[in-house]
C-alpha positions in Angstrom: 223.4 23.1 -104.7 225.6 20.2 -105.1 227.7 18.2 -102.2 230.5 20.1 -100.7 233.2 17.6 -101.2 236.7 18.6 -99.6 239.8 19.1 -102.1 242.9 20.2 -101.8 243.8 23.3 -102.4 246.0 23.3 -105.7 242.4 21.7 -107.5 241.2 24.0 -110.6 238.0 23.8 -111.2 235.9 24.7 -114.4 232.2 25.7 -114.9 230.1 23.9 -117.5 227.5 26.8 -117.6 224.1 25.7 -119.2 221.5 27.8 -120.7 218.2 27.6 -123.1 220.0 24.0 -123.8 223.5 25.3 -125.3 226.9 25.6 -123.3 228.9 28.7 -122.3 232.8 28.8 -124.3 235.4 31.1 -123.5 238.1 32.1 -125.7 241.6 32.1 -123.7 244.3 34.6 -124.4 246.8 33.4 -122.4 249.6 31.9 -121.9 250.7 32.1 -125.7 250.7 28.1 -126.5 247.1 28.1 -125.4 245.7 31.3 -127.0 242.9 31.1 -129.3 241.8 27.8 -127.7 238.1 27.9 -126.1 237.9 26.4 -122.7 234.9 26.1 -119.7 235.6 29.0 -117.8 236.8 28.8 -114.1 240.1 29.1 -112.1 242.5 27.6 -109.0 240.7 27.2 -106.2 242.5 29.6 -103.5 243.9 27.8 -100.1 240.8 27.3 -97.3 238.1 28.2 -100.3 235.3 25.7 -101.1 235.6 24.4 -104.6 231.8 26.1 -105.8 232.4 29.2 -104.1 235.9 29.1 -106.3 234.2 28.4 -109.0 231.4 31.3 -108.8 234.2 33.4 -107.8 236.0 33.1 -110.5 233.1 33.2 -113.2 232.1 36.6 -111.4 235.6 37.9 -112.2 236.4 36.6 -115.7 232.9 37.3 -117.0 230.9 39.8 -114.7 228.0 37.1 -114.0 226.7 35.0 -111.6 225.8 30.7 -111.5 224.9 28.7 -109.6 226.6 25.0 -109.0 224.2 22.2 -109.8 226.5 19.1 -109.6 229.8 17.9 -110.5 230.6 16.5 -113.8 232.1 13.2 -113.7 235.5 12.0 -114.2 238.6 14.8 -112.7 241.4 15.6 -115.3 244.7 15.5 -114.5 246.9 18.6 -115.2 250.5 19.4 -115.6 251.9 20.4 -112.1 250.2 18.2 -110.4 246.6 20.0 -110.9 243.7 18.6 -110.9 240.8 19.8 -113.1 237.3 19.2 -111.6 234.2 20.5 -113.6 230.5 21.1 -112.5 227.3 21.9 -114.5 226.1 25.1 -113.4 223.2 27.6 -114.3 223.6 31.1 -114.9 221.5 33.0 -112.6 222.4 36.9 -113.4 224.2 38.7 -115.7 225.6 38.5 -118.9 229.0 37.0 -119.4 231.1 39.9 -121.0 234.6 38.8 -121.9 237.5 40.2 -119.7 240.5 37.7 -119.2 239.1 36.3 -122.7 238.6 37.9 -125.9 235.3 36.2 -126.8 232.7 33.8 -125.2 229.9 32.0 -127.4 227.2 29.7 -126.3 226.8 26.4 -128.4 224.1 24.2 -128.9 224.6 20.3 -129.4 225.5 20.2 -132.7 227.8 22.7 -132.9 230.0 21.4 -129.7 233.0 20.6 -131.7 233.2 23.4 -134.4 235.4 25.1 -132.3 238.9 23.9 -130.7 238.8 23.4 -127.2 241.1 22.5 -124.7 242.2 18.8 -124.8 241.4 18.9 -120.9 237.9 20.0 -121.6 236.5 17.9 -124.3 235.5 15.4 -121.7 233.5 17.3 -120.0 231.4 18.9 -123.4 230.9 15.7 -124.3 229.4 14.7 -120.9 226.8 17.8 -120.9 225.9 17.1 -124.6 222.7 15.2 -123.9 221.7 17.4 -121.6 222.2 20.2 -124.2 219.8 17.6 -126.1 217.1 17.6 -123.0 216.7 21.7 -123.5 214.4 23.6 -121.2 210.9 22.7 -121.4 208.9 25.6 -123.3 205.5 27.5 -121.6 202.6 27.3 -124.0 200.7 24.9 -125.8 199.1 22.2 -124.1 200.0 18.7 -125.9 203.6 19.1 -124.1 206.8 17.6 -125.7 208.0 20.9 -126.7 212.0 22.0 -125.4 213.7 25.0 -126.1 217.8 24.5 -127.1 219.4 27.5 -128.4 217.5 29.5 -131.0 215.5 26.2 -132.0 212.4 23.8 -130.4 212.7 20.5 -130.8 209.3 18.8 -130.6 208.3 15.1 -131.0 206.6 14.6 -134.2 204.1 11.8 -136.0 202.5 10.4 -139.2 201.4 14.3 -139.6 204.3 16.2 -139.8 205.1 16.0 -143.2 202.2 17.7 -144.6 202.4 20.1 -141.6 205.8 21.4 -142.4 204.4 21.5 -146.2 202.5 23.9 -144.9 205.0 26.1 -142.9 207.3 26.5 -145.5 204.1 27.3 -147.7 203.1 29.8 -144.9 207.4 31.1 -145.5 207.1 31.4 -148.8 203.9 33.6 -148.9 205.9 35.9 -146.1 203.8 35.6 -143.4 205.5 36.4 -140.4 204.9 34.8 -136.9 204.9 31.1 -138.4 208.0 29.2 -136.5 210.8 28.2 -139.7 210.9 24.3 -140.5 215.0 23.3 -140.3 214.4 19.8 -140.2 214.8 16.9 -137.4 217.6 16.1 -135.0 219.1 12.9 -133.6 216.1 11.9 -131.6 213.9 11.8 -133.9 212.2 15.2 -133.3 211.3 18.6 -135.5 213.7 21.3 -135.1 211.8 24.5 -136.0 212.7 28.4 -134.9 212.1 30.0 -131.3 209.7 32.7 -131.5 210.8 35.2 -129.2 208.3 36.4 -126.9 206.1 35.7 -124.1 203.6 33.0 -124.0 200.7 33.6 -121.2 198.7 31.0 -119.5 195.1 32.3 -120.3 193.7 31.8 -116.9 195.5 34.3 -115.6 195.4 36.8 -118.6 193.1 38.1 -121.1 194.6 40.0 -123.9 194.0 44.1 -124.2 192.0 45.5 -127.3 195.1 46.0 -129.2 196.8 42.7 -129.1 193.6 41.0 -130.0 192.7 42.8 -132.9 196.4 42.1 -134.2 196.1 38.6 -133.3 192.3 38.6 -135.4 194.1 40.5 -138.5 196.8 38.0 -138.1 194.4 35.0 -138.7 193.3 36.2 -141.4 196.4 36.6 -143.3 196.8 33.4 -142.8 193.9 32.4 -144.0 194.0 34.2 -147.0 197.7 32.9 -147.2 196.8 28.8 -147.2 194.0 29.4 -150.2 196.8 28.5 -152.6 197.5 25.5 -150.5 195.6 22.6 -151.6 197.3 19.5 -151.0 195.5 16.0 -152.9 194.5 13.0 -151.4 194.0 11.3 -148.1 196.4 12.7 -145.7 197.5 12.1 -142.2 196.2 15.5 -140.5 196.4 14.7 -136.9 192.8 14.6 -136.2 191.6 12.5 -138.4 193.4 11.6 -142.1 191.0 12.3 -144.7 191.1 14.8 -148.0 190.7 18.8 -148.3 187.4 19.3 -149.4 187.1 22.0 -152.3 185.3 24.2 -150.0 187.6 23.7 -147.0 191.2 25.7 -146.1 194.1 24.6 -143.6 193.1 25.8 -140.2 195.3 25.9 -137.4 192.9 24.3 -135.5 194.5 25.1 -132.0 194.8 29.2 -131.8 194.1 29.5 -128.3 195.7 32.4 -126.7 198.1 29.7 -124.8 199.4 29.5 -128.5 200.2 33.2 -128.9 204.0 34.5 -129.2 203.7 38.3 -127.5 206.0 41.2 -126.5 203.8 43.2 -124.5 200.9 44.7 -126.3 201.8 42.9 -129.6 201.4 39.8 -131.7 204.5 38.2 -132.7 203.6 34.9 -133.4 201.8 31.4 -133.3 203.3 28.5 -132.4 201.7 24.4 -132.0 200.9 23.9 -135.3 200.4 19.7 -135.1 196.6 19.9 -134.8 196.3 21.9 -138.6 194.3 20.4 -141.1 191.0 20.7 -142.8 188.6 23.3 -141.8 186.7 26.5 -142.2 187.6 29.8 -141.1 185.0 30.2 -138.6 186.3 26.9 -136.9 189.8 29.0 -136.3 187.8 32.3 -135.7 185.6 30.4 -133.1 188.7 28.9 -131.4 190.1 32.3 -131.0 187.5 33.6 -129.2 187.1 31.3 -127.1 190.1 32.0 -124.5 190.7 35.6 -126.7 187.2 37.5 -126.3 187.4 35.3 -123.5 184.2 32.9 -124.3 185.2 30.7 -121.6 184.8 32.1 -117.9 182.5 34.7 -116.3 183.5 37.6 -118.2 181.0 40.8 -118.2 178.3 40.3 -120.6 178.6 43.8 -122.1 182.3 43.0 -122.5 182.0 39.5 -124.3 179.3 41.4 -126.6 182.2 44.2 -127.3 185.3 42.4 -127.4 183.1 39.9 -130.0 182.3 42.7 -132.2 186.0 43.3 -132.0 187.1 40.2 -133.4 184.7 40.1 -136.2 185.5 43.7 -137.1 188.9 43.0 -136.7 188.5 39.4 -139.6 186.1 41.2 -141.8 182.5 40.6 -143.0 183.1 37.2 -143.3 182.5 36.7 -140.0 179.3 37.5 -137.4 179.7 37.8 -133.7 176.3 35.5 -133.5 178.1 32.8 -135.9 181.2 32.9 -134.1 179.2 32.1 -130.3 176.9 29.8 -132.1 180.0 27.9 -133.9 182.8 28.2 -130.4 180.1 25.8 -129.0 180.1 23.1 -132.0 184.0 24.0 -132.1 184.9 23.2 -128.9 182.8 19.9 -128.4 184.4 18.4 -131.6 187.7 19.5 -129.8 186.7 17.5 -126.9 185.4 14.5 -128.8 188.8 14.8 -130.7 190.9 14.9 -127.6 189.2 11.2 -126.0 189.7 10.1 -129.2 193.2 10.8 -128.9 193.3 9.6 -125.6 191.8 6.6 -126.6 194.0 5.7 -129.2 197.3 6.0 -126.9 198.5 9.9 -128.8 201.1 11.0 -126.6 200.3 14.4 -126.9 196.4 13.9 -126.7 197.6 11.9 -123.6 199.7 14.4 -122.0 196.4 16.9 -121.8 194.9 14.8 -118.8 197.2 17.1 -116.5 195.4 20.0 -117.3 191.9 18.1 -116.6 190.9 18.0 -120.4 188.7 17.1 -122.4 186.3 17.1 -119.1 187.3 21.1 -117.9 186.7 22.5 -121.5 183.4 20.4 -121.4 182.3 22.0 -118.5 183.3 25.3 -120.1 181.0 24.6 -123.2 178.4 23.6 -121.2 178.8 26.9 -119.3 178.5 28.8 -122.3 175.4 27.2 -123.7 173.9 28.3 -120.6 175.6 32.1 -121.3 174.6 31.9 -125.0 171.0 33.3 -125.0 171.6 36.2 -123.1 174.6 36.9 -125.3 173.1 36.7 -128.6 170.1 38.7 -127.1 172.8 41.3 -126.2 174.2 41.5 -129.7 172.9 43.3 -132.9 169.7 41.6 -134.8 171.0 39.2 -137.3 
């Protein structure tokens, strides 16, 4: 809550409301030389009253929601009468904002500040917020970090790799894939703008997916597999892990599908998002790395119900794939994913950087080396090869 600082009592105030990185507008009505003009919503502050308290009053009545005051916006505007307009960022903390002393509200991401005609008294203030419009709200999921959520877009930092890896989003668009975020170029900072997938992303230490949204996740992969044989991009190239060619009997993986990767609603599969680690691979590489947090491979997980939920996800991607490969290759799979990740570190990669927070590469090592101990028993438990 911001500093109560005392005003008199003839002050207007106004509410720069903030939310997923784009601003709240309201469209006035009223009086007739000022209708059709968008404005911050807000109101007088009423004799004895507090200046935030006016100013959630007064959101509550025009637009049926509640904020909260975060801090005052620099720089007061004088208004006719003698007003003074004061204006504060706030966050909306309940609620919807319906319309009811204006005939339309719309929220508005960074770029689009100025395609609408606001009040001359408010256009200071937009312009204050708009780099914190830029800033967005930092995005769960994903490990390398960077990614922020404004409006109906992330905005994530990018590298020598992004090229070819939004070559190979719009290939994945183009061969109607669903669940691959849509490529809509860069923004002032420097950064990719691609589409929010709405959902839910879970941490998978505290989650394991159920049977269903596994096997749609599995069936998912290999669409997408089957969907990057006609991509086949020549010559060295600057994948992320290392730049090097497509061999002729390599595909695109994903390379990071993790279960902290998948977009859900509920018991479905809506998406995958992180897509800066694709390159060249196998399928069994992306197969392996989905079972590792999906069956889960990692953890203490029931024997009998890594040996089902394994069985699952090779039913589930076809006779391409054996639950003893897929064991056998999640170890090999995940130590190159820790070799990759000091190699990152090594080399100063931001995002390879940014995964010392979360203990790595040293916690999935101990992982794998957990598993190697599991793995006998495991493939002893599963059908003879």
């Amino acid at each position: 809550m911001a500093k109560v600082v005392p005003v008199a009592s003839h002050d207007v105030v106004a509410a720069a409301v903030l939310r997923h990185g784009r601003l709240l507008a309201a469209r006035r009505t009223r009086p007739a030389p000022l209708a059709g003009r968008w404005e911050l919503p807000g109101g007088q502050v009423e004799p004895g009253e507090q200046p935030q308290h006016a100013l959630v009053r007064e959101v509550r009545e025009e637009l049926g929601c509640e904020v909260a005051v975060v801090e005052p916006i620099p720089g007061d505007v004088p208004l006719p009468g003698g007003l003074l307009l004061r204006a504060y960022v706030c966050e909306l903390v309940s609620g919807e904002p319906v319309p009811g002393e204006h005939d339309a509200v719309r929220w508005l991401g960074p770029e689009h500040l100025h395609e609408i005609a606001w009040l001359p008294a408010d256009v200071g203030f937009v312009d204050a917020v708009r780099d914190r419009l830029l800033d967005g709200e930092r995005l769960p999921g994903g490990n390398v970090g960077g990614a922020v959520r404004v409006g109906d877009t992330v905005r994530r930092p990018t590298g020598p790799w992004t090229g070819v890896v939004h070559d190979l989003m719009q290939h994945l668009g183009r061969s109607g894939l669903p669940g691959v975020p849509r490529v809509l170029g860069t923004d002032e900072r420097g950064r990719e703008i691609i589409s929010f997938l709405p959902g839910q992303v879970r941490d998978p230490d505290d989650w394991t997916p159920g049977d269903q949204l596994l096997t749609e996740a599995v069936q998912w992969l290999r669409r997408l597999h089957e969907a990057v044989a006609e991509f086949r991009p020549t010559g060295v190239l600057p994948w992320r892990g290392t730049p090097r060619e497509l061999a002729e009997h390599e595909i695109v993986c994903h390379h990071d599908c993790g279960t902290y990767n998948w977009v859900v609603d509920a018991d479905h599969f809506v998406g995958m998002i992180d897509w800066d680690v694709a390159g060249p691979g196998v399928p069994i590489d992306d197969v392996a790395f989905l079972a590792w947090t999906g069956v889960p491979l990692i953890g203490d997980a029931p024997l009998g119900e890594v040996v089902r939920r394994l069985r699952l996800v090779t039913d589930a991607y076809g006779d391409d794939a054996q639950p003893h490969e897929v064991v056998r290759h999640a170890v090999a799979r995940m130590t190159a994913a820790t070799d990759r990740i000091a190699a990152g570190q090594a080399a100063g990669d931001p995002g390879m950087v940014s995964l010392r927070r979360i203990g790595e590469p040293a916690r999935t090592r101990a992982r794998v080396a957990s598993l190697r101990e599991r793995m006998p028993a495991i493939l002893e438990s599963l059908e003879p090869e």
